[in-house]
C-alpha positions as CSV (number, residue, x, y, z in Angstrom):
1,X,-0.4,12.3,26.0
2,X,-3.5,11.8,23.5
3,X,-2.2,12.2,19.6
4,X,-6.2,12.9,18.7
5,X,-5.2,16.5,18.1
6,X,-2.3,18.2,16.0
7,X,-3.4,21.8,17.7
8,X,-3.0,20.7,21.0
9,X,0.1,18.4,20.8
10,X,1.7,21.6,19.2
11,X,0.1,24.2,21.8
12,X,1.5,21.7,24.9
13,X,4.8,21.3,23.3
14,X,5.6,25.1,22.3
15,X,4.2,25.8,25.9
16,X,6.7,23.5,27.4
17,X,3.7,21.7,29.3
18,X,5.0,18.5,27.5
19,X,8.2,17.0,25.5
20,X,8.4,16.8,21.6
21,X,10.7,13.8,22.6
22,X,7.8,11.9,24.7
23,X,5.3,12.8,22.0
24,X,7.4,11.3,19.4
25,X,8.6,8.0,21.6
26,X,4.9,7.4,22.2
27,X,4.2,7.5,18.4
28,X,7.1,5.2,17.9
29,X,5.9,2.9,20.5
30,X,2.2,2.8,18.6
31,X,4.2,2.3,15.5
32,X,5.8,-0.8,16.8
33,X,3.0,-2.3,18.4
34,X,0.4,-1.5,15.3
35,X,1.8,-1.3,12.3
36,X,2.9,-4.9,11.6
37,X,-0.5,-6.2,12.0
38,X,-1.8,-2.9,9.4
39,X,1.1,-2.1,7.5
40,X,0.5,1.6,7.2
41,X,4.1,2.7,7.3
42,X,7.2,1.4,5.3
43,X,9.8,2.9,6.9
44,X,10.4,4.9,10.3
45,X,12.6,7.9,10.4
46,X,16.0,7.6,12.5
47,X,16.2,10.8,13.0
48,X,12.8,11.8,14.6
49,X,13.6,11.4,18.0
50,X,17.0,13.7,17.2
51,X,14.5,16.5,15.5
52,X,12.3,16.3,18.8
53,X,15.2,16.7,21.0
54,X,16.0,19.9,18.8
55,X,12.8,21.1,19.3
56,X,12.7,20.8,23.0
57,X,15.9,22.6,23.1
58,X,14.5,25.6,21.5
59,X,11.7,25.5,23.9
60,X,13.8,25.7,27.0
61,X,15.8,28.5,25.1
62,X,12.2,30.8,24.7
63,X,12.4,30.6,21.1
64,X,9.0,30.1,18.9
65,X,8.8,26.2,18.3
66,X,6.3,26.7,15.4
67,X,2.8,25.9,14.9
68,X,3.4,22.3,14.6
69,X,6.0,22.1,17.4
70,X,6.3,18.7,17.7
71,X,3.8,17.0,16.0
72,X,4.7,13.9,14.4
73,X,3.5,13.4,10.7
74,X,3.6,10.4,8.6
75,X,4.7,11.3,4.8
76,X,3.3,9.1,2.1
77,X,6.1,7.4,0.2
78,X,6.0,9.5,-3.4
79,X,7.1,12.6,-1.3
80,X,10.6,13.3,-1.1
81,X,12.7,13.6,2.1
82,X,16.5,14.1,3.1
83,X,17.0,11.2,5.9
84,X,14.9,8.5,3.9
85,X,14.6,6.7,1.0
86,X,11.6,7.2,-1.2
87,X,10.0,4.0,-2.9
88,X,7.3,5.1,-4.1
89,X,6.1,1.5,-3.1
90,X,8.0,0.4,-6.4
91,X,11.3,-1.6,-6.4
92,X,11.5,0.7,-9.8
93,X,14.6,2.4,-7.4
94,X,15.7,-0.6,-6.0
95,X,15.6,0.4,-2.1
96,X,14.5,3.7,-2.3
97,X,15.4,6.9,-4.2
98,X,18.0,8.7,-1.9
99,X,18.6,12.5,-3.0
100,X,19.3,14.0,0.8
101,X,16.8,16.4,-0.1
102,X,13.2,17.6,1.1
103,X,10.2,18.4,-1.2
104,X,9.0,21.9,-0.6
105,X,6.1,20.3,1.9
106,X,8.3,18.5,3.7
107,X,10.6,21.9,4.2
108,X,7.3,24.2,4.8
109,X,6.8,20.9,8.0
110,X,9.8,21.1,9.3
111,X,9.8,24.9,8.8
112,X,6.7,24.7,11.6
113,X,8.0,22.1,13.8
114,X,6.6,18.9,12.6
115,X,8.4,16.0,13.2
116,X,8.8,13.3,10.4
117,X,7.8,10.1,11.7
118,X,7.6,7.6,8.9
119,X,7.0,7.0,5.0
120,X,3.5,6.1,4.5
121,X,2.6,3.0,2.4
122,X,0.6,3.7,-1.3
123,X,-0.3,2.0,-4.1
124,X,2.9,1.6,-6.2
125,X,3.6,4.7,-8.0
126,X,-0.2,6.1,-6.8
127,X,-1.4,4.4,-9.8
128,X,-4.4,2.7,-8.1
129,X,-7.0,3.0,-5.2
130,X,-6.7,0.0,-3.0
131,X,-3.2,0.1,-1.9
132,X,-2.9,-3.5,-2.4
133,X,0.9,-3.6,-3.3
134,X,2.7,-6.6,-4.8
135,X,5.9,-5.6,-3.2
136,X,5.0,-4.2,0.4
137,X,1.9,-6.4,0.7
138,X,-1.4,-4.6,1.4
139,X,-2.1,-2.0,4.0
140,X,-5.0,-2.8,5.9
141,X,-8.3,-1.0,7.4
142,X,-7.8,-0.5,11.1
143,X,-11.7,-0.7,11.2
144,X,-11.5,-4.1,10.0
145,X,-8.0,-5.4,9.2
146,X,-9.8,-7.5,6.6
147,X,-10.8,-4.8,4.2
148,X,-8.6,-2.4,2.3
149,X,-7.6,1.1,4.2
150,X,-8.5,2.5,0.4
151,X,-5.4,4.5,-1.9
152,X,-3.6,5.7,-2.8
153,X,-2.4,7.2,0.2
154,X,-3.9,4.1,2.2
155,X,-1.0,4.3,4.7
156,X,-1.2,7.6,5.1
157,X,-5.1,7.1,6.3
158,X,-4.6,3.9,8.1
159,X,-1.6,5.4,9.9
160,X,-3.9,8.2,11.6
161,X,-7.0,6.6,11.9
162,X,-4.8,3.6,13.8
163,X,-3.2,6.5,16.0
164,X,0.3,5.8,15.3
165,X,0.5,9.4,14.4
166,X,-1.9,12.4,14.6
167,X,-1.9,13.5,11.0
168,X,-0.3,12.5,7.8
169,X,0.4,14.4,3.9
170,X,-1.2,12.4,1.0
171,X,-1.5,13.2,-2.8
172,X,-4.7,13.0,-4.5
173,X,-4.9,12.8,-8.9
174,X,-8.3,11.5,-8.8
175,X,-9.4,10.8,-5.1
176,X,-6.4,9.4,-3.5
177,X,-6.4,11.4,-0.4
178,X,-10.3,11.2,-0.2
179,X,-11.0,7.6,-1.0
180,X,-8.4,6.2,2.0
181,X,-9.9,8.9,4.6
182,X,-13.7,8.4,3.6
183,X,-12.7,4.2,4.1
184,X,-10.6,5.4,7.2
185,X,-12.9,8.0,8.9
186,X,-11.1,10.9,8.7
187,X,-11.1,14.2,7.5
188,X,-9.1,15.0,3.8
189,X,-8.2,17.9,2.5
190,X,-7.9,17.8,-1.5
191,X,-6.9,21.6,-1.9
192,X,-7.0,23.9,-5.4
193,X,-4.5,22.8,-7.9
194,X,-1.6,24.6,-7.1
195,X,-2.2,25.8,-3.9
196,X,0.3,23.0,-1.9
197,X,3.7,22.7,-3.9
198,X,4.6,19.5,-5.8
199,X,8.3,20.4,-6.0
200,X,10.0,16.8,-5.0
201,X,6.4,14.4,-5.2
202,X,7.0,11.6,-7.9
203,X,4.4,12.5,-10.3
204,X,1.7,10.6,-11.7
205,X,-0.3,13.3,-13.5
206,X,1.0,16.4,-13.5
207,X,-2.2,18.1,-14.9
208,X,-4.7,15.7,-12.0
209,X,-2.0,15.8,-9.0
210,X,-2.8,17.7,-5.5
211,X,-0.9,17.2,-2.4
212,X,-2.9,17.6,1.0
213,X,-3.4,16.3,4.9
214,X,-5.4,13.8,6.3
215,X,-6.1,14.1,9.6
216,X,-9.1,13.4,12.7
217,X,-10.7,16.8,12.9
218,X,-11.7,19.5,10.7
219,X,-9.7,22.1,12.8
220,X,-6.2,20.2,12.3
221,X,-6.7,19.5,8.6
222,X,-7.2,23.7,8.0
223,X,-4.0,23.7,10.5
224,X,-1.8,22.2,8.4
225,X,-3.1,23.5,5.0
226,X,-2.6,27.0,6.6
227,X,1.4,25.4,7.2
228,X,1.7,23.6,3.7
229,X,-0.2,26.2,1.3
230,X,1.5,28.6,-1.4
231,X,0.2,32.1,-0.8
232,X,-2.1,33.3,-3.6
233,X,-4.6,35.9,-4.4
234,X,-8.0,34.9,-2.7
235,X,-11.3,34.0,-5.6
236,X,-13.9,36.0,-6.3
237,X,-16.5,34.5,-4.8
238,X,-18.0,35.9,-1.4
239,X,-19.3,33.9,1.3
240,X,-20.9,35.2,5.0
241,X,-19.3,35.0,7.6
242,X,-22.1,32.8,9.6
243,X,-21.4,29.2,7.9
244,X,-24.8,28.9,9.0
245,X,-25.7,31.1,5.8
246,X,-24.0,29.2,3.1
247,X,-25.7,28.4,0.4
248,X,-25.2,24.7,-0.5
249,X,-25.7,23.1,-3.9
250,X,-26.8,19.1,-4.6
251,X,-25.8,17.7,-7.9
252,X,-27.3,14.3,-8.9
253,X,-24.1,13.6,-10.1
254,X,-22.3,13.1,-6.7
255,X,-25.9,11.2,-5.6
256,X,-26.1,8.4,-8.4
257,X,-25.1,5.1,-7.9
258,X,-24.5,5.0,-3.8
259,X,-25.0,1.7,-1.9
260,X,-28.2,2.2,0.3
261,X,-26.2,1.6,3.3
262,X,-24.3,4.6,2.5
263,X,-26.8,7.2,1.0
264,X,-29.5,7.1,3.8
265,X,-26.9,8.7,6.3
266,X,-25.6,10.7,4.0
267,X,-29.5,12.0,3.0
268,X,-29.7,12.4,6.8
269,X,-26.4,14.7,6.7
270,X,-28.3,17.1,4.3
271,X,-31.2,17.0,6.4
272,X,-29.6,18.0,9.6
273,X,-27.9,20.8,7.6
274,X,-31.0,22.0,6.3
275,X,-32.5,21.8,9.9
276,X,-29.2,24.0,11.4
277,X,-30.5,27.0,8.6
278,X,-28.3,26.2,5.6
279,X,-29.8,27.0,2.4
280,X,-30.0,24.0,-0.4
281,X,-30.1,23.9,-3.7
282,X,-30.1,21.4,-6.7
283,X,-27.1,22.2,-9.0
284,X,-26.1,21.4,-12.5
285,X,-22.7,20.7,-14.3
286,X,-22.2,20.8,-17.2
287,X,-19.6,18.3,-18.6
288,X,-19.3,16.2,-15.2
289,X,-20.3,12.8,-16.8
290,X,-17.3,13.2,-19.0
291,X,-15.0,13.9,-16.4
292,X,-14.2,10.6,-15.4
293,X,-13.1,9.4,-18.8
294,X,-11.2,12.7,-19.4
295,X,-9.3,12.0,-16.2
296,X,-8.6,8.4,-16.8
297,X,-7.0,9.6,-20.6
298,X,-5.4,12.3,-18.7
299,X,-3.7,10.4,-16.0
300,X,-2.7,7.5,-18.6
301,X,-0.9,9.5,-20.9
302,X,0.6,11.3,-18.9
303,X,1.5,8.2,-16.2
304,X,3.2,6.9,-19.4
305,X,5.3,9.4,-20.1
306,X,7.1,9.9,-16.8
307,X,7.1,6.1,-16.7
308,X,8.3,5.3,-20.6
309,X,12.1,4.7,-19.7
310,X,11.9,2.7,-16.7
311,X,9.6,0.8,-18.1
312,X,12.2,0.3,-20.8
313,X,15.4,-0.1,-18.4
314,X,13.7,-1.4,-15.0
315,X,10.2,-3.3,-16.1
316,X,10.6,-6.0,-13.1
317,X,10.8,-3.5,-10.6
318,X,7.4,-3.4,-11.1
319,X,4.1,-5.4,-10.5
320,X,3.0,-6.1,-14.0
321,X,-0.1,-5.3,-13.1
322,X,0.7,-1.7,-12.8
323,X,3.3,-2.0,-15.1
324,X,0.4,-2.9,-17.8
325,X,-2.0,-0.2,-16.9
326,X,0.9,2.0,-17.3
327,X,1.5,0.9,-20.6
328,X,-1.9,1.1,-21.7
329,X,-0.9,4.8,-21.7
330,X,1.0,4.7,-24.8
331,X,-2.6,3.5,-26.8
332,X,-3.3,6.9,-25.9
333,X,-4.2,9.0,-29.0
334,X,-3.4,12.8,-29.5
335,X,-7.5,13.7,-29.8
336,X,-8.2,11.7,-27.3
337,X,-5.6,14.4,-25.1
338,X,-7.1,17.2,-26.8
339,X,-10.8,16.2,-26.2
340,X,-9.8,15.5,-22.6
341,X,-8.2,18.8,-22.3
342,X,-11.1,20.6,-23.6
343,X,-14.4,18.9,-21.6
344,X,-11.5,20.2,-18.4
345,X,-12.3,24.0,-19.6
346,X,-15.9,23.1,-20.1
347,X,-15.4,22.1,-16.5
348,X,-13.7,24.8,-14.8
349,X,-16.3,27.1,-16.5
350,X,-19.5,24.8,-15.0
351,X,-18.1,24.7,-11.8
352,X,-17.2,28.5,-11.7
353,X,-20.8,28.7,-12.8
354,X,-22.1,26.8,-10.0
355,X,-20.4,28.4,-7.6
356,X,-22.2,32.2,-8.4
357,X,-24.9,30.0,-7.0
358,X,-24.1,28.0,-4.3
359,X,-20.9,28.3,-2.3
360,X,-20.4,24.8,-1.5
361,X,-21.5,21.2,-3.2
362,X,-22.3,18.1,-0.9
363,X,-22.1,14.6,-2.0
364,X,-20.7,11.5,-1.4
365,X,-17.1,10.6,-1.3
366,X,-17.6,6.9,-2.2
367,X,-20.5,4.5,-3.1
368,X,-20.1,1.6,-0.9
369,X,-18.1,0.5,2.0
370,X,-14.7,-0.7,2.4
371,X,-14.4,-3.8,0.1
372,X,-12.2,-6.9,1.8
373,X,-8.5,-7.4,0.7
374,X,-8.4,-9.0,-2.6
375,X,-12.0,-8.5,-3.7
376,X,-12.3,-8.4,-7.1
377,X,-15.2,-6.0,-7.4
378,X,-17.6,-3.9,-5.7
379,X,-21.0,-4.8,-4.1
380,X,-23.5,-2.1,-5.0
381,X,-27.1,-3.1,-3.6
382,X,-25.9,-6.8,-4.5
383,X,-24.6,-5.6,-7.5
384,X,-20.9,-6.4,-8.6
385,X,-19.2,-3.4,-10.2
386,X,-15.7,-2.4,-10.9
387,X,-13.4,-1.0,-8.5
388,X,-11.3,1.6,-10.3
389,X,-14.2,3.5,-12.2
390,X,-16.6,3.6,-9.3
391,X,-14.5,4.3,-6.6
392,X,-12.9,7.1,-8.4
393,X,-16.5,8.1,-10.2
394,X,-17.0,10.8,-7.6
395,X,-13.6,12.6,-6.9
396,X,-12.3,12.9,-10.3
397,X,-13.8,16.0,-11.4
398,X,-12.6,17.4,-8.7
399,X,-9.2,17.0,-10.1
400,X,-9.8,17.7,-13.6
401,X,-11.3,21.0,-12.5
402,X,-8.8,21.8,-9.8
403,X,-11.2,22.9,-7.2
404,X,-10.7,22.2,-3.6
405,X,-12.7,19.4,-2.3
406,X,-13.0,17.8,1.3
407,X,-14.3,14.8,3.4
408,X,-15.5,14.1,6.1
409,X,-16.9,11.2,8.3
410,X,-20.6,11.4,9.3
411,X,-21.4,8.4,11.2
412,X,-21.2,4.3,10.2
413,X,-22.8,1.7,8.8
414,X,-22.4,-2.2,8.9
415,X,-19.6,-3.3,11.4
416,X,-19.2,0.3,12.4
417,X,-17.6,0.8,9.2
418,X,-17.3,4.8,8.5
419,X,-19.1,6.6,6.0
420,X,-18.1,9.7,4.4
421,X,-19.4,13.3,3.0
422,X,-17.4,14.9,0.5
423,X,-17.8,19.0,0.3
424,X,-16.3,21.0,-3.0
425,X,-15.9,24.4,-3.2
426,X,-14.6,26.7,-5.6
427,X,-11.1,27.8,-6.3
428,X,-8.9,29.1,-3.4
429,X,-12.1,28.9,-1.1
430,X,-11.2,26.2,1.3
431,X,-12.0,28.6,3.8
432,X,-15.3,27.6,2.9
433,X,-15.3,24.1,3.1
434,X,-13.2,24.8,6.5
435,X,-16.3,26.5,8.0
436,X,-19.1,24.4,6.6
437,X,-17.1,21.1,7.8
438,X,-16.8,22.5,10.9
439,X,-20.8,23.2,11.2
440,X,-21.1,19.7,10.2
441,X,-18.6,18.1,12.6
442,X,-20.6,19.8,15.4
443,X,-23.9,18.6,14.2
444,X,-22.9,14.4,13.2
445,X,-24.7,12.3,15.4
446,X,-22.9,11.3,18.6
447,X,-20.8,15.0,18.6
């Protein structure tokens, strides 16, 4: 059986047409043969096959499997769960921290019938976007095994887009999710703050964190958000029902700086949507140059604060690398908090604005391909830039807003390497980036 799709693994399973217990030994088989050559995954569940078994049982009883009856997820390492340790791909806890307890995602899985397959490997503590990791080693691209699968939730990508499992749960404080799934080719949900609990997820930002799936198509990411969301009171702003009809904004913002490689298929996405009747529109926002800097003081203080006692009782359970950058949260002064939180309500209110006009934004995701494993920098048209600030650049006000945002692959570039179209919409409308996405999964060249 094919692991491409969560909604037909589930719909075969719950219909008894196949076993939860062959779906999960054939993940477990990819695991073994893949993951030491990508090192997506840092530890494998012993008790999936057991919670497959359960779930065929209740199959052959007549009883409801759920609507992710026997699909087996990968959870990234920052998320809690009962039957393994979390590492948060930090010797900070020594082997793992063990609490025999699930986050509130992990329970809202199960809940539906997902299987938990493995920890997915990060960045240590999510506190960087390459998910080159001191202590685990790096995970790797499965487009290229040379390049970086992108983080924080690189393992999380690179365990989907390698097969070993058909979707996966990242977290995303200022592209974490989006970054590893634009470098990975998939499709990455970033939903409104709030909407997907953060009950048991090691925090890194409290005020920048998001929790969301990665997965291959459009339809199974909006499958499990519809699993792992909190119910809430829908926005205010009204959409058509023909996706067709939306009206989409362009903001130079999410347009500046792009690698040539990447912005002339991503100009050709617009195109096509323009072509297929979708209204476009340039957009303004105010405040979205400052965004990045108000994340970075946002995430740094706040980083340092969770982190100020081990730091104090376990600093060589960290890289020093990270355990630097998290000290350079302490230099953090009070205005520079309060400025930061103020340009985020100058934000909220721009994009709120923007969205009376337009009901989605399109953009990129990143500026440039995949780098290789221990670059340095980026290559932007033969220019080197840094990696933190640009790859970050264009997800971070995202964060700081709190608006859902999500990305897709449209096509390749050099080596077949994937590029990626990031959508934002505003608050509690991921139904809209659901039904433009789809639209634009149908028209991508080679669909």
């Amino acid at each position: 059986m094919d692991f491409d799709s969560v909604e037909e693994t589930a719909r075969r399973v719950g219909a008894g047409s196949a076993s939860a217990v062959e779906v999960v030994q054939r993940a477990l088989e990819r695991v073994g043969r893949l993951n030491p050559r990508l090192n997506a995954l840092l530890s494998v569940s012993p008790k999936a096959l057991d919670a497959a078994h359960a779930i065929d049982r209740k199959v052959k009883a007549g009883a409801p499997a759920g609507p992710l009856a026997g699909v087996p997820l990968a959870v990234k390492d920052l998320i809690l769960t009962r039957e393994l340790p979390t590492t948060a791909g930090s010797r900070v806890f020594g082997a793992g921290l063990e609490t025999g307890k699930d986050a509130a995602l992990v329970r809202r899985l199960r809940r539906a019938g997902a299987v938990v397959l493995a920890k997915a490997h990060l960045h240590e503590f999510a506190y960087g976007v390459t998910n080159e990791n001191a202590h685990f080693g790096p995970c790797r691209n499965p487009h290229d095994p040379a390049r970086i699968s992108g983080g924080s939730s690189g393992g999380s990508a690179a365990a989907v887009a390698a097969g070993m499992c058909p979707a996966s749960i990242g977290t995303d404080t200022r592209g974490s999710i989006r970054i590893p799934s634009a470098f990975c080719g998939l499709v990455g949900l970033k939903p409104t703050r709030g909407r997907v609990s953060l009950e048991g997820v090691l925090p890194l930002s409290r005020t920048l964190d998001h929790a969301g799936p990665l997965a291959r198509s459009v339809a199974d990411a909006a499958l499990l958000f519809e699993v792992l969301r909190t119910p809430r009171r829908r926005g205010g702003w009204a959409v058509g029902a023909d996706p067709s009809r939306h009206r989409l904004g362009v903001c130079e913002y999410y347009w500046s700086g792009l690698d040539r490689e990447v912005e002339r298929p991503l100009r050709a996405a617009v195109s096509a949507l323009e072509e297929a009747g979708f209204e476009v529109r340039e957009v303004a926002l105010e405040g979205i140059e400052q965004a990045l800097e108000a994340s970075r003081v946002l995430a740094a203080s706040e980083a340092f604060a969770y982190h100020r006692r081990f730091l104090e009782e376990q600093p060589q359970g960290y890289d020093p690398a990270v355990a630097e950058r998290l000290r350079q949260g302490e230099e953090v002064r009070g205005y520079e908090v309060a400025e930061a939180r103020q340009l985020r309500k100058v934000l909220i209110e721009s994009f709120r604005r923007a969205f009376r006009q337009v009901d989605c934004l399109v953009g990129a995701t990143v500026p440039c391909l995949p780098p290789l494993v221990g670059q340095g920098s980026l290559s932007i048209n033969g220019r080197e830039v840094p990696v933190v600030e640009n790859l970050v650049r264009l997800n971070a006000p995202q964060n700081v807003a709190g608006v859902p945002a999500l990305v897709l692959p449209w096509g390749s570039a050099r080596g077949g390497l994937p590029v990626s179209l990031q959508l934002v919409a505003g608050v509690d409308r991921e139904d809209v980036l659901f039904a433009v996405a789809s639209r634009l999964e149908a028209l991508r060249p080679g669909s």
